[in-house]
PAZAPA-4460 file (N, C-alpha, C; in steps of 0.05 Angstrom, whole numbers, plus 32768, in hexadecimal, padded with zeros to 4 digits):
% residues 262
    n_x    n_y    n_z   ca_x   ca_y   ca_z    c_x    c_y    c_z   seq   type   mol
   8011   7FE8   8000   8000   8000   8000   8011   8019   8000     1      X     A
   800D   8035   7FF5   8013   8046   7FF5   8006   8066   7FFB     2      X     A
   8010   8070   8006   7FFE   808B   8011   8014   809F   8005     3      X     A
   8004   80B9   7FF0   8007   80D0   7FE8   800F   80DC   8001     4      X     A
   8027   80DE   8007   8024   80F2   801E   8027   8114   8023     5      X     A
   8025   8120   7FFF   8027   8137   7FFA   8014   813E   7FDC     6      X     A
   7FFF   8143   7FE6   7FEF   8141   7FCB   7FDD   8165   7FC7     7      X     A
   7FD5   816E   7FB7   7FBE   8186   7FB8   7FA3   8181   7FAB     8      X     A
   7FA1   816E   7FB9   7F7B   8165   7FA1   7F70   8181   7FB1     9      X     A
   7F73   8196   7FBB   7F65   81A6   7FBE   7F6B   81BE   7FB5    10      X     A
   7F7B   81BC   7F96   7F83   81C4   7F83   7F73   81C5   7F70    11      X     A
   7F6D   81E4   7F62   7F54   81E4   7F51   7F58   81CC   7F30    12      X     A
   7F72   81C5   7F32   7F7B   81B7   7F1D   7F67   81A3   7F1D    13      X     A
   7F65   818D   7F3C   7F6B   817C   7F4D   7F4B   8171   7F4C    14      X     A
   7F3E   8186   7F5E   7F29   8183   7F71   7F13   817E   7F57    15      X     A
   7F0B   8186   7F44   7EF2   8183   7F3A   7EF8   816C   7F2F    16      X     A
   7F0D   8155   7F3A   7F0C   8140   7F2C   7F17   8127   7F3E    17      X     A
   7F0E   812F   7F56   7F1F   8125   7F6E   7F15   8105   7F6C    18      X     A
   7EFA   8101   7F65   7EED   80E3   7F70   7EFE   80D1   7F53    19      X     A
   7EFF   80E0   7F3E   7F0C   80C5   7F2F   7F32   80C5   7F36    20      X     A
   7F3A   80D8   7F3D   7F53   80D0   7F41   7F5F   80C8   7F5D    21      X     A
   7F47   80CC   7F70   7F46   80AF   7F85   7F3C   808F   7F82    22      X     A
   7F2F   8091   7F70   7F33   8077   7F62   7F43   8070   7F5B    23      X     A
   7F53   807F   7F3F   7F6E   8072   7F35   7F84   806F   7F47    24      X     A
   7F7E   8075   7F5E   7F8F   807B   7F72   7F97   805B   7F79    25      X     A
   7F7B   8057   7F85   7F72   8042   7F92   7F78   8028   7F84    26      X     A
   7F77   802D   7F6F   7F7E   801A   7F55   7F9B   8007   7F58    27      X     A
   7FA5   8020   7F61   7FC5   800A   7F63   7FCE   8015   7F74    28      X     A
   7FBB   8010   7F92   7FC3   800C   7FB3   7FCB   801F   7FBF    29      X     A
   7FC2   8043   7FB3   7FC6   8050   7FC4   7FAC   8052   7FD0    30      X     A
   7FB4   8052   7FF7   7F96   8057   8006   7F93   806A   800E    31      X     A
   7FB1   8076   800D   7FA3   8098   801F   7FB7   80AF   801B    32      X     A
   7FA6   80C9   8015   7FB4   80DC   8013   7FB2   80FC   8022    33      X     A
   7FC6   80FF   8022   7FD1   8117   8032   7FCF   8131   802A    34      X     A
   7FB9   8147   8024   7FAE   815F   8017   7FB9   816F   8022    35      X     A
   7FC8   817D   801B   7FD8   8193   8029   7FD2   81B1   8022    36      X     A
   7FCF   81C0   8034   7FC3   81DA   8033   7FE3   81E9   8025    37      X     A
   7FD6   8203   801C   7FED   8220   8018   7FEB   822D   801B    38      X     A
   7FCF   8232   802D   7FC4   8248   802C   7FAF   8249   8039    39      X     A
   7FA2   8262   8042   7F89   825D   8059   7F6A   824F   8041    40      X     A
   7F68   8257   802C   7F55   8247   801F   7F5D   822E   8013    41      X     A
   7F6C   8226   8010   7F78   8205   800A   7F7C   81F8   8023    42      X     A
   7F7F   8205   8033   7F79   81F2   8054   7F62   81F4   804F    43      X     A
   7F55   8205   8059   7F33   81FD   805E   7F2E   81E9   8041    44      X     A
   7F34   81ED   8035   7F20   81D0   801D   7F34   81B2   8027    45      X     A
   7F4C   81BC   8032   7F5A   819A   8032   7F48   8193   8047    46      X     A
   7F3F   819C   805B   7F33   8196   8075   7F14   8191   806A    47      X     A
   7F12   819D   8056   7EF2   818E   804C   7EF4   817A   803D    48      X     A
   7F09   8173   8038   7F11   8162   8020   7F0E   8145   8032    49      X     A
   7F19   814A   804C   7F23   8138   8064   7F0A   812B   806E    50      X     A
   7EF9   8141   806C   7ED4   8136   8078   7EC6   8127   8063    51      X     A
   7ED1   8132   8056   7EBC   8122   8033   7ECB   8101   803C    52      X     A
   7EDF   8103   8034   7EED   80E2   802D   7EFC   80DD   8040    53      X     A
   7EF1   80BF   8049   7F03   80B0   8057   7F22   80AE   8054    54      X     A
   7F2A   80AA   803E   7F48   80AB   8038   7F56   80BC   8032    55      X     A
   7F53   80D9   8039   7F5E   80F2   8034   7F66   80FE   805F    56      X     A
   7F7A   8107   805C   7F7D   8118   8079   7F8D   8138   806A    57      X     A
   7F91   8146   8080   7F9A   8162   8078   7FA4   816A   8086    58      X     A
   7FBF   817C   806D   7FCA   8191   807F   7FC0   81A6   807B    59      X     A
   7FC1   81B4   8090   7FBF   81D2   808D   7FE4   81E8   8095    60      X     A
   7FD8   81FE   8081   7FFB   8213   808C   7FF6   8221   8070    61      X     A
   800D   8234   806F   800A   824F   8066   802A   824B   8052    62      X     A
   8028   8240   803A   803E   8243   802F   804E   8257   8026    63      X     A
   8069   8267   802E   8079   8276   802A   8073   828A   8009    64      X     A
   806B   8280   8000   8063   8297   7FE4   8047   829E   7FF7    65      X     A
   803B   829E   800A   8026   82B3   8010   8036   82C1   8028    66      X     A
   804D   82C4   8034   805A   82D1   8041   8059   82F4   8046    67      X     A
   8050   82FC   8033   804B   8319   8030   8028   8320   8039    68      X     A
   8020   8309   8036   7FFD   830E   8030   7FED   8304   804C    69      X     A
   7FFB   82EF   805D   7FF6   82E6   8079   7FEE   82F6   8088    70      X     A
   7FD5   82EF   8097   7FCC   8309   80B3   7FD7   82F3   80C7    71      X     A
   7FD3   8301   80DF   7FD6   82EE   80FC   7FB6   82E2   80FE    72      X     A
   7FA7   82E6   80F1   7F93   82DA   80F3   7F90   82BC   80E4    73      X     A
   7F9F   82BD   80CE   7FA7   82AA   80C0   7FB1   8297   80D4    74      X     A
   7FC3   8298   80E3   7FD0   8288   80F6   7FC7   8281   810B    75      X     A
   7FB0   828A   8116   7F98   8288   812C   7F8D   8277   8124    76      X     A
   7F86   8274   810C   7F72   8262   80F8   7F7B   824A   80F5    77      X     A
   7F97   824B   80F4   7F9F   822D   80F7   7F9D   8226   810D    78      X     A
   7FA2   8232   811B   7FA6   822A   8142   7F93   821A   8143    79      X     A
   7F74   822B   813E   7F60   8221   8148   7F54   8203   8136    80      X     A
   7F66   81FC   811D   7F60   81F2   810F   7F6F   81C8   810E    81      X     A
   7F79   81DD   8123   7F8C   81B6   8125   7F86   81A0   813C    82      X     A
   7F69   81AE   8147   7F64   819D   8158   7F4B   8189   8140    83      X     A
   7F4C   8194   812C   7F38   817D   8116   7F46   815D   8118    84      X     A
   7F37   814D   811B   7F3E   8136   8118   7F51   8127   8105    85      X     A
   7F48   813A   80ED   7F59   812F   80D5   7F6A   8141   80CB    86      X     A
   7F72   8156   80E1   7F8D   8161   80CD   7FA2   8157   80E3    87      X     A
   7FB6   814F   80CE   7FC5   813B   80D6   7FE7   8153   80D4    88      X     A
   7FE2   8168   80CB   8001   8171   80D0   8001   8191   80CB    89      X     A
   800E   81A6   80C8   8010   81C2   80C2   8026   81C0   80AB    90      X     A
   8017   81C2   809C   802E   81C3   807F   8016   81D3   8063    91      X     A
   8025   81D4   8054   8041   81D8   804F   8048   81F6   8057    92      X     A
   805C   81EF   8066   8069   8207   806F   808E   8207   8065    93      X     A
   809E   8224   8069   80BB   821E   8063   80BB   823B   805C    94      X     A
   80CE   8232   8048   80DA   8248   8037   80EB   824B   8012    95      X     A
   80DE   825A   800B   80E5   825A   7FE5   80F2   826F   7FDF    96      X     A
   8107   8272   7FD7   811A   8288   7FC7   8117   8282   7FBA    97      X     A
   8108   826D   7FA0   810D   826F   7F86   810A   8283   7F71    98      X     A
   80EB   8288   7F82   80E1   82A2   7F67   80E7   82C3   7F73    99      X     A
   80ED   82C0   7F8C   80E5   82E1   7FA3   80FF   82DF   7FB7   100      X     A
   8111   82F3   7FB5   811C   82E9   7FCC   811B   8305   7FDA   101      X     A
   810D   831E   7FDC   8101   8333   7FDD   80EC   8331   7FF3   102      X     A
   80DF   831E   8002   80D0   8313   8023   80DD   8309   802D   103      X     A
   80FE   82F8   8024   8107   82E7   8039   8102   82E5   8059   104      X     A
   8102   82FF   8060   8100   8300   807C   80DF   82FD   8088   105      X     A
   80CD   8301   807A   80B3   82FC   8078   80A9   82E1   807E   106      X     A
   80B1   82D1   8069   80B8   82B9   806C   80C8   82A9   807F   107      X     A
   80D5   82B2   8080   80E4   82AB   80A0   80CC   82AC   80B5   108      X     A
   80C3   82BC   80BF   80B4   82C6   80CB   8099   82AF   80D0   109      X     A
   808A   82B1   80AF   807E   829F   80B1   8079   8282   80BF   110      X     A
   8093   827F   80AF   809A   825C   80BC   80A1   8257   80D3   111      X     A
   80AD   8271   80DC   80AD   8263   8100   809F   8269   810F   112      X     A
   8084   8270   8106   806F   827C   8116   805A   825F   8111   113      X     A
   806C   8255   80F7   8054   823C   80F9   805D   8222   8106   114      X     A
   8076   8226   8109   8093   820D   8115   8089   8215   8137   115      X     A
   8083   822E   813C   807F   822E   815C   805C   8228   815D   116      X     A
   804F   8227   8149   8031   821F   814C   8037   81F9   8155   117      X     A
   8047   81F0   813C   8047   81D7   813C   8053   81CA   8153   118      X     A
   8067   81DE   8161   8073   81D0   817D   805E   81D2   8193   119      X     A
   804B   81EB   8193   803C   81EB   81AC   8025   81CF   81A8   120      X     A
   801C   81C0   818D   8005   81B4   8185   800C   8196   8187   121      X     A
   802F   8196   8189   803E   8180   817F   8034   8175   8165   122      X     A
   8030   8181   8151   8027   817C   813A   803E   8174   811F   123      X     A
   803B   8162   8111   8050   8161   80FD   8051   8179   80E7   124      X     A
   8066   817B   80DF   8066   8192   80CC   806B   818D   80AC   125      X     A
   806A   8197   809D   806F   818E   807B   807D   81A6   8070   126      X     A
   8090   81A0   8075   80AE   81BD   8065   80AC   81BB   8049   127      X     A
   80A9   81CD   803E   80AA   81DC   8022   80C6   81E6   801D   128      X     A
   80DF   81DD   8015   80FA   81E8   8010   8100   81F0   7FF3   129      X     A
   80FF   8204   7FED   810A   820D   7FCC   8122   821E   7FCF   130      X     A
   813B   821B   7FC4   8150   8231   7FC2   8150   8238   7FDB   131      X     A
   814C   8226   7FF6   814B   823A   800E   815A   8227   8029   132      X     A
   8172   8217   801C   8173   8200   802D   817C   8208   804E   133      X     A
   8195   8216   803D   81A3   8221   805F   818C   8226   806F   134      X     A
   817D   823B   806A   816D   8252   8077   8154   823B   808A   135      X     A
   8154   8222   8078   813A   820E   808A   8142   820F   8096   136      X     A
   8162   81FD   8096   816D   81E5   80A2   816B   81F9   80BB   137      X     A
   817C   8213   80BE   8181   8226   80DC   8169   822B   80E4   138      X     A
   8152   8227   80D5   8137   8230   80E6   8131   821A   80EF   139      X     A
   812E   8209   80E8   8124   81F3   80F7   8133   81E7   8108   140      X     A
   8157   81EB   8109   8164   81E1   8124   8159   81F3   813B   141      X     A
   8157   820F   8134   8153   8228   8147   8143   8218   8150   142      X     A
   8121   821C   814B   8108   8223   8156   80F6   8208   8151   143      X     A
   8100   81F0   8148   80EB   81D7   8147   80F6   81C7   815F   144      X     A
   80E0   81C0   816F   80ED   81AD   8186   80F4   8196   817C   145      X     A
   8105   8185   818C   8117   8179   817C   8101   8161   8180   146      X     A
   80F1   8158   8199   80DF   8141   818A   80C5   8146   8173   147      X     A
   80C2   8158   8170   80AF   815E   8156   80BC   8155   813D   148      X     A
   80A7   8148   8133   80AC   8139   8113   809E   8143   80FF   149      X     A
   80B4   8145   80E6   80A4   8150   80CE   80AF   8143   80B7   150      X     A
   80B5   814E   80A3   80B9   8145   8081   80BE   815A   8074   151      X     A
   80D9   8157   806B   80E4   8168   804E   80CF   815D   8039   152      X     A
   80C0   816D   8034   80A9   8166   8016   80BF   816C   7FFF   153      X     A
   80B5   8153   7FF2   80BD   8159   7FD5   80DD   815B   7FD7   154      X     A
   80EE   8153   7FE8   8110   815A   7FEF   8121   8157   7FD5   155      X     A
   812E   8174   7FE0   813A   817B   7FBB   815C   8187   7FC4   156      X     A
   8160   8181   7FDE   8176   8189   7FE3   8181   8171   7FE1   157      X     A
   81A5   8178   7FEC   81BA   8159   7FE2   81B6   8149   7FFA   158      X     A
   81C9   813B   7FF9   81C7   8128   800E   81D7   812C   8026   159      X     A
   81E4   8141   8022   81F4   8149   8047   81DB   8155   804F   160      X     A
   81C9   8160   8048   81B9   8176   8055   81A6   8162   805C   161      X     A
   81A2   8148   804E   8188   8135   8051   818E   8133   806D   162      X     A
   81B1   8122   8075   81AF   811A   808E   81AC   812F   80A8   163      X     A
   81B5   8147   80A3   81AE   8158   80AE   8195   8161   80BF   164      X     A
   8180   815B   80A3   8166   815C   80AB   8166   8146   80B6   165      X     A
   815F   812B   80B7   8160   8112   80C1   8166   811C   80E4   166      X     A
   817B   8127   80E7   818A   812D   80FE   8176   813B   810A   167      X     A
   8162   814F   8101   814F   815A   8105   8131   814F   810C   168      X     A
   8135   8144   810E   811D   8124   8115   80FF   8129   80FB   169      X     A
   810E   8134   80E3   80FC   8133   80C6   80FF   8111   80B2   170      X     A
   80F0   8119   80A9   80EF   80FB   8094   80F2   8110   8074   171      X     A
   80F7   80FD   8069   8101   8109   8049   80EF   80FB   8031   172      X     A
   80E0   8111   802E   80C5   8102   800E   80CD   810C   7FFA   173      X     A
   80CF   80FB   7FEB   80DA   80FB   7FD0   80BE   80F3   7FBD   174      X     A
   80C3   8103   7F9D   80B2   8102   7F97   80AF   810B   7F79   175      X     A
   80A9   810C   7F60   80A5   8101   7F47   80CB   810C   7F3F   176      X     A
   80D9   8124   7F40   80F5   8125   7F37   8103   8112   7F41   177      X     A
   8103   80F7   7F59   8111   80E5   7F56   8112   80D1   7F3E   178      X     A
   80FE   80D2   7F2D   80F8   80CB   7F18   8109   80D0   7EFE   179      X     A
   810D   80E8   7EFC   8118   80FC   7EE4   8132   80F2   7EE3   180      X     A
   8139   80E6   7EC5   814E   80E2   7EBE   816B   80E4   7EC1   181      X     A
   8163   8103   7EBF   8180   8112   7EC7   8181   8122   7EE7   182      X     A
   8173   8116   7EFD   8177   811E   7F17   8184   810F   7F28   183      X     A
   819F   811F   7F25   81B2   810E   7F36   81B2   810B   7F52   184      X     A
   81A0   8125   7F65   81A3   812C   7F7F   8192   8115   7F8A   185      X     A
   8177   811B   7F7C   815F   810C   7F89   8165   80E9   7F8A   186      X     A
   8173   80E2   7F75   8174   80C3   7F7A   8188   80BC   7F82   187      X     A
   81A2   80D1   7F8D   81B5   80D4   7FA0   81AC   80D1   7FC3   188      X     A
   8197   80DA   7FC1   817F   80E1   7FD9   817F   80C0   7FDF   189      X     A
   8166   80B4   7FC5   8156   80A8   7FC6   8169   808A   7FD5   190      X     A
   817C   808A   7FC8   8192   8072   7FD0   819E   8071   7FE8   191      X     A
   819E   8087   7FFB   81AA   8080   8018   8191   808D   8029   192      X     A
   817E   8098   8027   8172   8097   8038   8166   8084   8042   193      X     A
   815F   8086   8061   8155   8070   806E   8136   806A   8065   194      X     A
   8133   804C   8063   8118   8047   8053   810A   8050   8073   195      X     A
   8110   8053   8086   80F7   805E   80A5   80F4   8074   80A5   196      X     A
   810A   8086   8098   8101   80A1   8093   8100   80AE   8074   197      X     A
   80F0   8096   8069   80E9   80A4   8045   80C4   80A8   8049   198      X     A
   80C0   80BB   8039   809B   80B3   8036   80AB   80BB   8017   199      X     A
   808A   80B5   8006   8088   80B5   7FE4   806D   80C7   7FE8   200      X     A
   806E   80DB   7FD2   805A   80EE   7FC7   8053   80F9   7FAF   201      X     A
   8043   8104   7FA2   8041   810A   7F8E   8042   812E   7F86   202      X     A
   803D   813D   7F98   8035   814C   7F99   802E   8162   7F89   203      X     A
   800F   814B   7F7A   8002   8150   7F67   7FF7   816C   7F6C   204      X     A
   7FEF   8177   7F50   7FEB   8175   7F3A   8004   817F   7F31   205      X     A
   8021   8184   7F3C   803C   818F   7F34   804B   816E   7F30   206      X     A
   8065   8178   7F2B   806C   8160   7F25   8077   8140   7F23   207      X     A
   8064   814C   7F07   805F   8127   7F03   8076   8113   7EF4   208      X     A
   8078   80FE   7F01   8092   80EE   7EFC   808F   80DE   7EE5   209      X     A
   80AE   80D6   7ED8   80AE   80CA   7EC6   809C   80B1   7EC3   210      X     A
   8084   80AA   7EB5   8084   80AB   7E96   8077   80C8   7E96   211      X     A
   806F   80CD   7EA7   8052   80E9   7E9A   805C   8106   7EA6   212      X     A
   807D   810B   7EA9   8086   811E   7EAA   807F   8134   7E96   213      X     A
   8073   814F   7E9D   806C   8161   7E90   8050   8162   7E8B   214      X     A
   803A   814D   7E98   801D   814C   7EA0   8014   814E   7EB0   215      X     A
   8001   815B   7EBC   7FF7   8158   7ED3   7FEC   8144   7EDB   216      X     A
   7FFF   8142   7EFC   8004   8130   7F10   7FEA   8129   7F1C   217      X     A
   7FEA   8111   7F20   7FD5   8103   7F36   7FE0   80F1   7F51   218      X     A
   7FCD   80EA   7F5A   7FD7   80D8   7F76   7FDF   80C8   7F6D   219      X     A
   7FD7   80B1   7F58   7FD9   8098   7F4D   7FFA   8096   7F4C   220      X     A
   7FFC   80A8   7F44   801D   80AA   7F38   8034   80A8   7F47   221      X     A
   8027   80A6   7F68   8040   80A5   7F7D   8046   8084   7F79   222      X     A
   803E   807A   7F6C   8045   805C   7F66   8064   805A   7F54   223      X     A
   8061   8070   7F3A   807B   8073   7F25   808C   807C   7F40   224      X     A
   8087   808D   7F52   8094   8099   7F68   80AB   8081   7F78   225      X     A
   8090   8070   7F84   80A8   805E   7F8F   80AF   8046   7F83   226      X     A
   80B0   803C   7F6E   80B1   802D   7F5F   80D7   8033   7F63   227      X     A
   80D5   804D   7F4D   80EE   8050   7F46   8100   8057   7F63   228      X     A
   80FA   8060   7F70   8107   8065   7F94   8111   8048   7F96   229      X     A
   8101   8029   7F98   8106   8017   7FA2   8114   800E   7F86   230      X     A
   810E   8012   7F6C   812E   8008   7F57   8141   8015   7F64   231      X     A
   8150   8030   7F66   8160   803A   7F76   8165   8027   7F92   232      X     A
   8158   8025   7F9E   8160   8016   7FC1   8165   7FF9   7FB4   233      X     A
   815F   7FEB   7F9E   8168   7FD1   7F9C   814F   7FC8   7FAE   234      X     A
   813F   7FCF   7FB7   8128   7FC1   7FC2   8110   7FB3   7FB5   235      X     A
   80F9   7FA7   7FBB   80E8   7F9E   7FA7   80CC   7FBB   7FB5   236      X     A
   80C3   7FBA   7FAB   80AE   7FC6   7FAC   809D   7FD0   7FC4   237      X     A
   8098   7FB0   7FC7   808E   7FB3   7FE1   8098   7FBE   7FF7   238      X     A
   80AE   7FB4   7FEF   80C6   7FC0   8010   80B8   7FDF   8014   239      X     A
   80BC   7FE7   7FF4   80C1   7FFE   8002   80A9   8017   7FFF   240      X     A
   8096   8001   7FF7   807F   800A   7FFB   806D   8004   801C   241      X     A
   8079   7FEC   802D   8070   7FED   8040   8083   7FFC   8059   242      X     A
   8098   8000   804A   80A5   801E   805E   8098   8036   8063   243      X     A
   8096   8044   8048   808C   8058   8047   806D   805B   804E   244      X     A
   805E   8047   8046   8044   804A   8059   8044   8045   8079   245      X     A
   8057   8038   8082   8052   8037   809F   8064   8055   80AA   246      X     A
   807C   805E   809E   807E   8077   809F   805F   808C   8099   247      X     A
   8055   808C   808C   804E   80A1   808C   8037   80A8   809B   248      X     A
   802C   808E   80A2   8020   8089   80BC   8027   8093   80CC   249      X     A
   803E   8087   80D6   8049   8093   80F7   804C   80B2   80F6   250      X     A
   805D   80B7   80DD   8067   80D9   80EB   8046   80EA   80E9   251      X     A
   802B   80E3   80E3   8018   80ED   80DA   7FFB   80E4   80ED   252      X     A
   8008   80D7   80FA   7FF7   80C8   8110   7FD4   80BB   8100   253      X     A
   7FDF   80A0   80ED   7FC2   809D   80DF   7FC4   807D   80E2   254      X     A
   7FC3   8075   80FD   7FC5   8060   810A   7FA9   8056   8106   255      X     A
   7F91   805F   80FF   7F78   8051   80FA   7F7E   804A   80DB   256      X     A
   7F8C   8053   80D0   7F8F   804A   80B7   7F9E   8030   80B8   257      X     A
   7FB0   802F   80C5   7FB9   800F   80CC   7FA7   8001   80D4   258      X     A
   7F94   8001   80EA   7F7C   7FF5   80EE   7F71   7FE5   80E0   259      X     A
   7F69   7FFC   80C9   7F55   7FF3   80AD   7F6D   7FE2   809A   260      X     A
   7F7A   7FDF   809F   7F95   7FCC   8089   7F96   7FB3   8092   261      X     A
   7F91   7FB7   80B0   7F99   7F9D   80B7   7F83   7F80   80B0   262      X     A
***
């Protein structure tokens, strides 16, 4: 079995087509996925997304490209919002230089306003890293307590910084560019990380892994995801498909979901 553990079906791409691509999902053994907010109206729909279907949970958080646009009310709103049964983490949160580096300190700001939400809630967190590795890595030694657990989404940094994070009590999701031909970092990643601290994601409707690179992404597809992760590890499939689902369980606390497996 396999769980999306970074998906946006509450993505206008996404959503008006959500019930057949939880089927194809389902099709080839993914049971559950992980809707992650960016924003105060993509939380609220991941958290309705969460009530509709059994096999959907949510994050909610304030992704770093809205850094300029955040009230403190925004951040109240989560507070009050993580005692829901089914949101399972505060993500995606971090930091992006790629396109702006003109808020950096904004962004700063942001994230550790949501890193000290997640320590007071003990809540897991879902880091967003673009062009911004140093700057996580020091924010999150500073200000994340060191037993709180989260996940480099989508991890695009090398592999000294992986163990680094690791050292940080994070897990590392990898996700359709471990795929890509010519990516030397990611399947550099993919080969020494620990299969107890890997999850697999799609984090659809962006991108989507080889064969259907340059289409928009679905859940179905975290399958091409770990397929090629476990060619890389020399593992068979399963291995390392029943890693990453019991990972993504634990750091996400969806222990009734084991229930229903068993």
């Amino acid at each position: 079995m396999l769980i999306d553990s970074h998906v946006h079906l509450n993505d206008e791409q996404l959503f008006t087509k959500i019930e057949d691509l939880i089927e194809k999902a389902k099709k080839v053994d993914v049971v559950a996925f992980l809707v992650v907010g960016y924003d105060i109206d993509s939380s609220k729909l991941a958290i309705e997304l969460a009530n509709m279907y059994d096999s959907i949970y949510a994050a909610i958080g304030i992704h770093p490209s809205e850094a300029s646009y955040y009230r403190q009310e925004d951040i109240d709103w989560l507070e009050k919002k993580l005692s829901h049964p089914k949101v399972k983490a505060i993500g995606e949160i971090g930091l992006d230089y790629h396109w702006d580096k003109s808020f950096m300190d904004k962004q700063k700001d942001l994230f550790i306003k949501q890193i000290k939400l997640a320590n007071k809630h003990k809540m897991p967190i879902s880091v967003h890293m673009r062009d911004a590795t140093q700057d996580t890595y020091e924010i999150l030694k500073e200000y994340k307590d060191e037993s709180l657990r989260g996940v480099m989404h989508c991890y695009s940094g090398s592999t000294e910084f992986m163990q680094k994070f690791l050292d940080l009590n994070m897990y590392i999701s990898l996700a359709g560019p471990v795929t890509f031909k010519n990516a030397k970092t990611p399947k550099e990643v993919a080969k020494i990380v620990p299969l107890d601290k890997l999850l697999v994601e799609t984090d659809a409707p962006y991108l989507s892994p080889v064969p259907y690179r340059g289409k928009q992404n679905q859940p179905r597809n975290v399958e091409f995801i770990a397929k090629e992760i476990a060619k890389i590890k020399d593992i068979s499939f399963k291995e390392l498909s029943d890693y990453t689902y019991k990972n993504t369980v634990a750091l996400f606390d969806l222990n009734e979901l084991l229930k229903e497996a068993k």
